[in-house]
ZAGU-57805 format. One record per residue (C-alpha): residue in three letters; x, y, z. Coordinates in steps of 0.2 Angstrom, whole numbers, plus 5000, padded with zeros to 4 digits. Layout:
ALAXYZ...
# end
This chain:
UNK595652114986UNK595552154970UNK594752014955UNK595552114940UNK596051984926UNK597652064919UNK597752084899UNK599351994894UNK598952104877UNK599152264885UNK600852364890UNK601152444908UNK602452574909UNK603352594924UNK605152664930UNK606452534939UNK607752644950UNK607552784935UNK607452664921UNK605952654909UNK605252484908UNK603752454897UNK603252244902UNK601552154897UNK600052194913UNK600052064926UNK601852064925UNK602552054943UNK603952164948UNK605152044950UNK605051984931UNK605052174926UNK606652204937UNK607552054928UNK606852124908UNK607752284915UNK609352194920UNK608952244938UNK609452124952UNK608452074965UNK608851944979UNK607551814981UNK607551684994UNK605951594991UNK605551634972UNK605451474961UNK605251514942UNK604151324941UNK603251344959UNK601951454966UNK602451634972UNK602351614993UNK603251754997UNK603851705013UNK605751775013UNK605351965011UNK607151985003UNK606452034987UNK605452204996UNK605552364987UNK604852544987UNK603452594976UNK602952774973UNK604152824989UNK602652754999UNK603152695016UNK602452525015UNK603752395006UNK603152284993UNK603752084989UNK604252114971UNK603751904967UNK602051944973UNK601452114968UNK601052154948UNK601452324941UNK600552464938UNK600552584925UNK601652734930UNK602352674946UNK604152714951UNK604852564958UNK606752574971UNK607452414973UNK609052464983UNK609352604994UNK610052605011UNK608152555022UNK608052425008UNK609952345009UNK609852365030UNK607952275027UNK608752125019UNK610352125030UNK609352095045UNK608251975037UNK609751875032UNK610751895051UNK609151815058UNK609351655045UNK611151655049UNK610851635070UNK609751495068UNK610951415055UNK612051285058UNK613951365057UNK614351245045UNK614751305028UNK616351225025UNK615851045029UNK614051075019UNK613350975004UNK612851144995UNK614451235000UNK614651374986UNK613151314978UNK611851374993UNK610651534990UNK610951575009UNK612851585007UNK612651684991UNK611551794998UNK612451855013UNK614151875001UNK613251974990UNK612552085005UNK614252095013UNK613752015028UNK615251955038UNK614651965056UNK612951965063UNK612252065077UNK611251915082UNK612051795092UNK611751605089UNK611251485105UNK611951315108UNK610551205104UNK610451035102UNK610650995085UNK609350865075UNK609650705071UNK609950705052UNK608650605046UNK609550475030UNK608850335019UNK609250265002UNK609350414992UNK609050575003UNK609850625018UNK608850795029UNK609750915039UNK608151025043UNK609151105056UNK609651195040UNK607951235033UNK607751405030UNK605851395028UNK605451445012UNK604051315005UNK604951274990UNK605151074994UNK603251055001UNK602651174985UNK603651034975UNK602950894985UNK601050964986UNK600851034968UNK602150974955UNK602250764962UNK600650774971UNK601450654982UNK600950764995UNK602350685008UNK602850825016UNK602050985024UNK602251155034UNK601751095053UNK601551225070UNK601951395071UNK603251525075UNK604851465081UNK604151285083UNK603651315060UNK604351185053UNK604451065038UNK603850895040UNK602850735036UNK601150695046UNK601250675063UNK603250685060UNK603450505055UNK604950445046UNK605050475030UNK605150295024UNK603450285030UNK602650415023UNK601950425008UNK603350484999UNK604350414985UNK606150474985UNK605850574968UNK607050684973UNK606250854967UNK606150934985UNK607850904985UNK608050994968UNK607051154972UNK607951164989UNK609051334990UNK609951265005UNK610751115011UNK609351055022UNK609050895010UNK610350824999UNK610450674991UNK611250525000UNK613050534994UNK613550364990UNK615450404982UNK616450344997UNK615750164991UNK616450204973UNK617950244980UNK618250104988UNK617549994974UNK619050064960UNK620250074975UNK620149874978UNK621249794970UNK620249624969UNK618849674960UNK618349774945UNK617249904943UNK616249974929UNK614950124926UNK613550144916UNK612950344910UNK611950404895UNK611850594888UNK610750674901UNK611950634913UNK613150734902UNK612050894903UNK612050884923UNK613750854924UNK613851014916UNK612851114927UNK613651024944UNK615351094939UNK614751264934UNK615351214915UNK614751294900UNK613351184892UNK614151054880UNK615851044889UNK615650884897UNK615350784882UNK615050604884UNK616650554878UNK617650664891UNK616650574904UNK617150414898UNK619150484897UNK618650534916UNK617950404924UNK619250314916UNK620550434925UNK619650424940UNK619850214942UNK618550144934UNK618949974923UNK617549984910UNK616050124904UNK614550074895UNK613450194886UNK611750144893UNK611050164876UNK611449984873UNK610349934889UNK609150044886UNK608849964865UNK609049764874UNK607449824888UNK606649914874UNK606649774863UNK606049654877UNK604549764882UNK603849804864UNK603849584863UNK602949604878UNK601749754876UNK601449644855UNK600849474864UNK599649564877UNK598949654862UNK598649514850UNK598449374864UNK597549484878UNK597449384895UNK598649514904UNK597849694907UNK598149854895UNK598949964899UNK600749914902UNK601550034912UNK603650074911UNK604250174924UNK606250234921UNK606550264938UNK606250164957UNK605350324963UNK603850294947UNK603750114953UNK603650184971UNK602350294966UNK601250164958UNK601650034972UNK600850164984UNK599550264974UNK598650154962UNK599149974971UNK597449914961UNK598549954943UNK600249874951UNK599649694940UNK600349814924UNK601949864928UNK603149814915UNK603649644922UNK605349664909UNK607149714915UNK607549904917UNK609149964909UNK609849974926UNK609249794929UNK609949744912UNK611649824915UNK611849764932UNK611649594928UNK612749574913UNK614149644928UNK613849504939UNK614149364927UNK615749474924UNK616049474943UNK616249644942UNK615649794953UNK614249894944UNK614050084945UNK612450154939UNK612850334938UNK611050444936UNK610650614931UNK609550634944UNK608950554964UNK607450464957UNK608450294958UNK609450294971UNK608050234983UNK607550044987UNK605949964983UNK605049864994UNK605249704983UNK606949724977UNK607249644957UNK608749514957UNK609849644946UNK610249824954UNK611449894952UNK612849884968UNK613150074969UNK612050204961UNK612750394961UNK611950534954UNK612950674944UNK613250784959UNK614150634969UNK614950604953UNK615550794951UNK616150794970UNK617450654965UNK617850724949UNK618450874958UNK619250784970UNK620450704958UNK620650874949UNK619750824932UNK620150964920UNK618550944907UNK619451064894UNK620950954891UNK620050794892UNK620150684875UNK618750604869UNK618550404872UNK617450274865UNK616250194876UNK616649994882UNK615849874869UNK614249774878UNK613149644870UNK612349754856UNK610349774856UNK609349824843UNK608949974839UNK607750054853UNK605850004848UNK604950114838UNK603250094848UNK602450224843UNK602550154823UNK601849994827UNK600150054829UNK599950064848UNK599350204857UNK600650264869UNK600750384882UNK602150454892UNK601950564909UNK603350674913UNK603150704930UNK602150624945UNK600750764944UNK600550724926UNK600450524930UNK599150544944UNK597950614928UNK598250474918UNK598450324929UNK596750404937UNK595950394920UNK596550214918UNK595850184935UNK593950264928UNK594150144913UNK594450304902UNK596150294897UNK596250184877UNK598250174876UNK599050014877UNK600650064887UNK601050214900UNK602750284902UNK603150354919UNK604450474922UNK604850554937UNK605450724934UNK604150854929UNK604650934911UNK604751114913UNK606051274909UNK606651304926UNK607951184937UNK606351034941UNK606850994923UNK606550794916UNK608150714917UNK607450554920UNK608550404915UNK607950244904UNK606950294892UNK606050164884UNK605250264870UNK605350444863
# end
């Protein structure tokens, strides 16, 4: 095994299916392929996760040597003459993809992820439309469903990306690879349910997922039935980054689904009222900065106060650092805030969130949740059921609520403040609190991990910048 440090400063030339390619050393062959505007189909890869290089569908020739390389795993070298297609390559990842497909539930039309599944993709773009591997009857597991996530791992393809997001990204470490061969599968210790196990409901295994073996827990026949009942009202809370998911759930260009098109289609779509949770989000702001100013200047409660936007942070906490759960924010969340106000209206509240983070349950439920939370993609699924047209939507104004002030500047008030994007990232600071280390007066918590690729932070309820 070679221990050669590659120099990110020196240039590696190399040929991709005849093309010269001049890429940075310790470049891997996959990136090179992609500078070079070659494609190569990947299964597994992950641009925010660990290379594993379980799938094999990425193989290719080097130097018309016999043995065939993973492009996601292997650098380049200077000269080599990369193939990325010919016929013992395309026949290579046909087979692999026929053997996916007989242990796959037939299923396709009635999936979650139908059209937006990597398995599906891959076997259209391989021209696959019958298999030479025949699929047993076998008896199908029992989808495992909670709160917010629902598991079909009769679906799983195997490919570590969830348990990789799980074990390295959260550290929440709930989920892992468990026997071997055809008994290999994904699972938590000792297969116990998953509302036992350590993990949180973040949401990010769903995320990374290329299949649909977890998706979240699709809540929109309840929404349905709330706008459809003519006896009550119903109303729905979103901010901008739900905008930005939106996008990306209907395959739109960036920008198109802008807030006030949502408004004009949630309107269309049956909903009675549409608050811009901007106006929650400045009211708990607000309330916790005359909270975090009293412990400061009065002491008497521990330091640091920690927010957490979403249930999953709160989970974490709860389970993790028990010993720190005294400093949780004990003021009203934005969704607390917003559900609330819709209960002295008797009206059903819709708390629609970029992400899966807070559709799960705590243990000690707060007086004020929200009656139905959705996350963009439920959301998508009814827009395209009732045929929204985002291009000729007109613009509307959000539904006036009780105005806040403007969101607390905490930052200009003197206080140290700290905010973790990601769970990782909050186990290194909350550790630190734990040592006696940490000198910041409040901790922000946010579940999703801020990075370039799809575990981006879309976490809702931001109390501070």
């Amino acid at each position: 095994m070679s221990h050669h440090i590659p120099d990110p400063n020196k240039s590696v030339n190399l040929t991709i299916d005849g093309q010269p390619v001049t890429v940075p050393e310790g470049t891997k062959i996959l990136e090179a392929a992609r500078k070079a505007g070659v494609f190569i189909p990947t299964l597994c890869d992950h641009p925010d996760l660990c290379r594993r290089a379980v799938c094999r569908i990425c193989v290719v020739e080097c130097d018309r040597r016999g043995k065939l390389l993973a492009a996601c795993a292997n650098d380049v070298w200077e000269g080599v003459s990369v193939v990325t297609n010919n016929e013992r390559i395309i026949n290579i990842r046909k087979t692999i993809i026929e053997l996916l497909l007989a242990n796959h539930p037939q299923e396709c039309l009635t999936c979650a992820r139908n059209t937006d599944c990597a398995l599906q993709s891959l076997a259209q773009t391989l021209g696959i439309r019958e298999t030479a591997f025949g699929r047993d009857a076998v008896n199908r597991q029992p989808v495992s469903e909670d709160s917010a996530l629902a598991r079909d791992m009769d679906k799983c393809v195997k490919c570590g990306r969830c348990v990789e997001a799980c074990q390295t990204i959260q550290t929440v470490r709930a989920i892992n690879s468990s026997r071997r061969s055809a008994n290999y599968r994904i699972s938590t210790a000792y297969n116990q349910p998953y509302t036992e196990s350590p993990c949180v409901f973040c949401g990010q295994c769903e995320t990374v997922c290329p299949v649909g073996a977890i998706c979240e827990q699709d809540k929109s026949a309840e929404a349905w039935a709330a706008i459809a009942d003519s006896g009550c009202r119903a109303a729905a809370q979103i901010e901008k980054a739900l905008c930005t998911e939106l996008d990306r759930a209907l395959g739109l260009p960036a920008g198109t689904a802008s807030p006030g098109k949502t408004v004009t289609a949630l309107k269309r779509l049956g909903f009675d009222k549409v608050y811009d949770a901007q106006s929650a989000i400045s009211l708990a702001a607000e309330e916790l900065k005359h909270e975090l100013q009293n412990r400061v200047t009065n002491g008497g409660k521990p330091l640091p106060v920690i927010s957490c936007c979403s249930q999953s942070a709160v989970k974490f906490v709860e389970n993790f650092y028990p010993d720190l759960a005294d400093r949780l924010s004990p003021c009203k969340t934005p969704r607390e805030i917003f559900a609330s106000m819709m209960k002295e209206e008797k009206t059903v509240s819709v708390s629609v969130e970029p992400c899966i983070s807070n559709k799960s349950k705590l243990k000690h439920p707060p007086s004020g949740e929200p009656d139905i939370t959705l996350t963009a993609k439920e959301l998508a699924r009814m827009l395209i059921v009732a045929g929204t047209d985002f291009s000729s939507l007109p613009e509307s104004p959000f539904d006036r609520a009780e105005q806040g002030k403007q969101a607390a500047e905490l930052q200009g008030t003197g206080i140290k403040c700290l905010v973790a994007n990601g769970l990782g990232n909050a186990r290194a600071i909350l550790d630190s609190v734990r040592k006696g280390e940490c000198d910041a007066a409040f901790i922000e918590i946010r579940s999703c991990p801020l990075t370039d690729g799809k575990t981006r932070c879309v976490s809702t309820g931001s109390l501070i910048g």
